[in-house]
Phi, psi and omega in degrees: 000124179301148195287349198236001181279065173282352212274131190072352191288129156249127184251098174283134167244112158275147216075126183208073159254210181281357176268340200275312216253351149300316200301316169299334199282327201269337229233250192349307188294337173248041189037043166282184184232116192263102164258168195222079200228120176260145173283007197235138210299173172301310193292351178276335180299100164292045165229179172256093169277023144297298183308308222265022177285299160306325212255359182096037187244132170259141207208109186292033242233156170097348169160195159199168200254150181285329187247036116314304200318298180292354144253099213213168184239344185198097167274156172213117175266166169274170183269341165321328202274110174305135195274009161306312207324135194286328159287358159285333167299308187301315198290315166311320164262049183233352204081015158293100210306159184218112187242139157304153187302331178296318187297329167311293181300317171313306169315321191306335217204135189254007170304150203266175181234160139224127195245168218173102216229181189130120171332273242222154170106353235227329153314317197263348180280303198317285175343293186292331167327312183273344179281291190307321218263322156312315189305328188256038146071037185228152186284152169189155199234091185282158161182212130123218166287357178311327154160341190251122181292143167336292198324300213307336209245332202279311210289345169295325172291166172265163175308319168292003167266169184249116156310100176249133175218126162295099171242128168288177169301325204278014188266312175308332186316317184229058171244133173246038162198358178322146176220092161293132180276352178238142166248120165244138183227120199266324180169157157265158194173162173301107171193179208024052166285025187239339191250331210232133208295324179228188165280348185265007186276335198263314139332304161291002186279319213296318208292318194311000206270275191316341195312344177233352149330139176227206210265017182239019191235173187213134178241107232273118190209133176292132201287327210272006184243132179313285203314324177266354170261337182270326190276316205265355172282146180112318182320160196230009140309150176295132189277110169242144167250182165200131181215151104015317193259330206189142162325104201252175134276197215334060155198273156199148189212169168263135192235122203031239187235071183206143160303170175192138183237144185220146190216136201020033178108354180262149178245128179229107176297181193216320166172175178282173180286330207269037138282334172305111215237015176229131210246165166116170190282322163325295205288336195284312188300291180346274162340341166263314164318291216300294202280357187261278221273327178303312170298354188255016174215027171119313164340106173251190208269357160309278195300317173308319170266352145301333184293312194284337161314317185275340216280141171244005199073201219237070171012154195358077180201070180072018192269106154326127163274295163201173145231142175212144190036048174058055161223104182312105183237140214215131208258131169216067213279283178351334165239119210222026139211189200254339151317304177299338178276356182304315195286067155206275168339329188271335160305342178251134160250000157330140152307134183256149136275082220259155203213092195238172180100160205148210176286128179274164170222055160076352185256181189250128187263358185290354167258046159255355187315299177327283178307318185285351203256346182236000182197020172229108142317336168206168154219140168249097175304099191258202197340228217278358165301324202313322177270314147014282166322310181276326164276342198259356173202037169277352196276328229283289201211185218267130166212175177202201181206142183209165203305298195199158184331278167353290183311313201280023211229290163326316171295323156281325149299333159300334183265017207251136160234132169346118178105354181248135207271180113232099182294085179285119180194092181280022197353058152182153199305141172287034209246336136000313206225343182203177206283337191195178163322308178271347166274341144344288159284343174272299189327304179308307182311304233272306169293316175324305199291341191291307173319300198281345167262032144249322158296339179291322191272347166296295194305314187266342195255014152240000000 
């Protein structure tokens, strides 16, 4: 099948989250004969399957049949979709391509990439990416897991625009010709083990990000992660780093307490840290990846410290909620392994209330002991993790478990005194109890403000 040649072609899409239901949408718009098939009943879809029903998409829901499925010239799965699923083991020994949405839209589009990827970071890295490079006067496009899917966004571009796309593991399993001319791998760490049989399985998806890169392309690797430097050996793209710690070539680094980005043998600064308006070590790595991968396509360092000047950060990313009677309550719905609540811990020097728990994936909370033994006044334990939680760290410091957001939003106010942080930074997926990550965090937003207009209303009836 010609990679741009769709008219007539039939393509089963699995999955009809927002990349299943871009693909579709997208497939279709290029006269393919679309079929769209979910293992989940119609009425559990949070889509409009009336529209892609008008646009000529056949529709699958409630499971799938094998010989529909397997009569396709192409599958493009979703990143939901486990590459275990046993017809896709058939359709691959049947020839079938079997591709990811990322791999679609990259056909799809003569537009350039930078992809960006890493456990933790890979939004707000996405996010500056796309700021600074707007800022230096270039077309450029956030997108990927950030939430607006690839399809959605790619057919509109021009050869000059640029992509910055937020890729996950599950997204990389199944491109087979993606190319980003820049890779960013921000770190590595333990996470989807509910998906991966080991870590070196969750690592090597990761790595694919570099997998079709050539020597005219570049890939952006943290000089300060063991990990990310043993897994990225062997690429065969060009190497920019960026650390924290210590003096790289070509990418960016800190010099006492200023950035500095270097590009072809030049050094330049880019601005001091206390210019930086997103604080903790995590945003600091981010902020050098974001300028390391914007200078390796042109980018100069003006637009980079207006960018890290203006950015306040990322809805359920460290997001101040409020404060009442001095106590800081901070939405980090977004972290969702147990890497991430380390950084969101190691960000504060505030006493924490920590607000953990959800769907587990298989990780171990037990090296959070340390940190919790040194900044958590209490952890409060939610959905089906909870007890889990509390045997592998309950001893560090006083915890317990309660029922639901709410419960749990209340409870950390009663133990929080002026000057105490209350952190929601859940190390596991949200899907126990709410549809995604981010309604996770507007549910929390939402009992705070309940919180904070009973105190408002305490306050005015003395």
């Amino acid at each position: 099948m010609s990679e741009l040649d769709l008219q007539g072609k039939r393509v089963t899409v699995v999955g009809l989250a927002r990349s299943g239901v871009a693909a579709c949408k997208v497939l279709a718009e290029r006269g393919a004969k679309v079929l769209a098939t979910d293992q989940n009943p119609a009425e559990k879809l949070r889509v409009d399957l009336a529209e892609l029903s008008r646009q000529g998409v056949r529709l699958e829901t409630g499971g799938h049949t094998a010989e529909s499925f397997l009569e396709a010239d192409l599958i493009v799965i979703s990143p939901g979709v486990d590459i275990r699923f046993p017809l896709l083991a058939r359709a691959i020994a049947l020839g079938i391509p079997v591709w990811s949405e990322v791999e679609l839209a990259y056909r799809l589009t003569t537009a350039r990439f930078i992809g960006i990827t890493g456990t933790k970071g890979k939004g707000t890295t996405a996010t500056l990416t796309g700021d600074i490079l707007r800022r230096a006067g270039k077309d450029a496009v956030v997108a990927g897991n950030i939430g607006r899917p690839l399809c959605d966004v790619v057919p509109t571009l021009s050869h000059d625009a640029w992509v910055v796309a937020e890729l996950s593991s599950f997204q990389l399993e199944m491109i087979v010709s993606f190319r980003p001319q820049v890779a960013v791998l921000l770190n590595l760490a333990p996470d989807h083990l509910d998906r991966y049989a080991s870590l070196v399985d969750y690592y090597a998806a990761k790595v694919r990000i570099f997998a079709y890169q050539t020597p005219d392309d570049v890939a952006v690797l943290n000089a300060d992660d063991p990990l990310v430097l043993e897994y990225a050996q062997g690429i065969r793209s060009r190497v920019h780093l960026f650390s924290r710690t210590r003096t790289v070539g070509d990418g960016a680094f800190l010099r006492g307490d200023r950035l500095m980005v270097r590009r072809g043998g030049r050094t330049e600064p880019i601005c001091g840290m206390s210019a930086i308006r997103i604080q903790g070590v995590h945003n600091l790595e981010d902020a050098l990846a974001a300028c390391a991968a914007a200078s390796a396509v042109g980018a100069t360092p003006e637009p980079m410290a207006e960018t890290l000047r203006a950015f306040g950060g990322r809805p359920h990313c460290m997001e101040i909620v409020a404060q009442i009677d001095g106590v800081r309550y901070v939405n980090d719905s977004k972290a969702t392994n147990v890497f991430a609540v380390r950084r969101a811990l190691e960000a504060s020097d505030d006493p924490v209330i920590l607000i953990i728990g959800g769907r587990d994936k298989r990780e171990d909370f037990r090296p959070l002991a340390p940190l919790l033994e040194r900044h958590a006044k209490a952890v409060i334990a939610i959905g089906e993790a909870r007890v889990k939680i509390l045997e592998q760290i309950g001893g560090c410091c006083p915890a317990e478990k309660v029922e639901g957001m709410a419960d749990a939003v209340a409870r950390a106010a009663r133990l929080a005194a002026a000057g105490d942080m209350v952190l929601l930074s859940p190390g596991c997926t949200s899907f126990d109890m709410f549809r995604d990550a981010e309604e996770r965090g507007e549910i929390f937003r939402r009992a705070v403000r309940t919180l904070q207009s009973g105190r408002e209303g305490i306050g005015r009836s003395r």
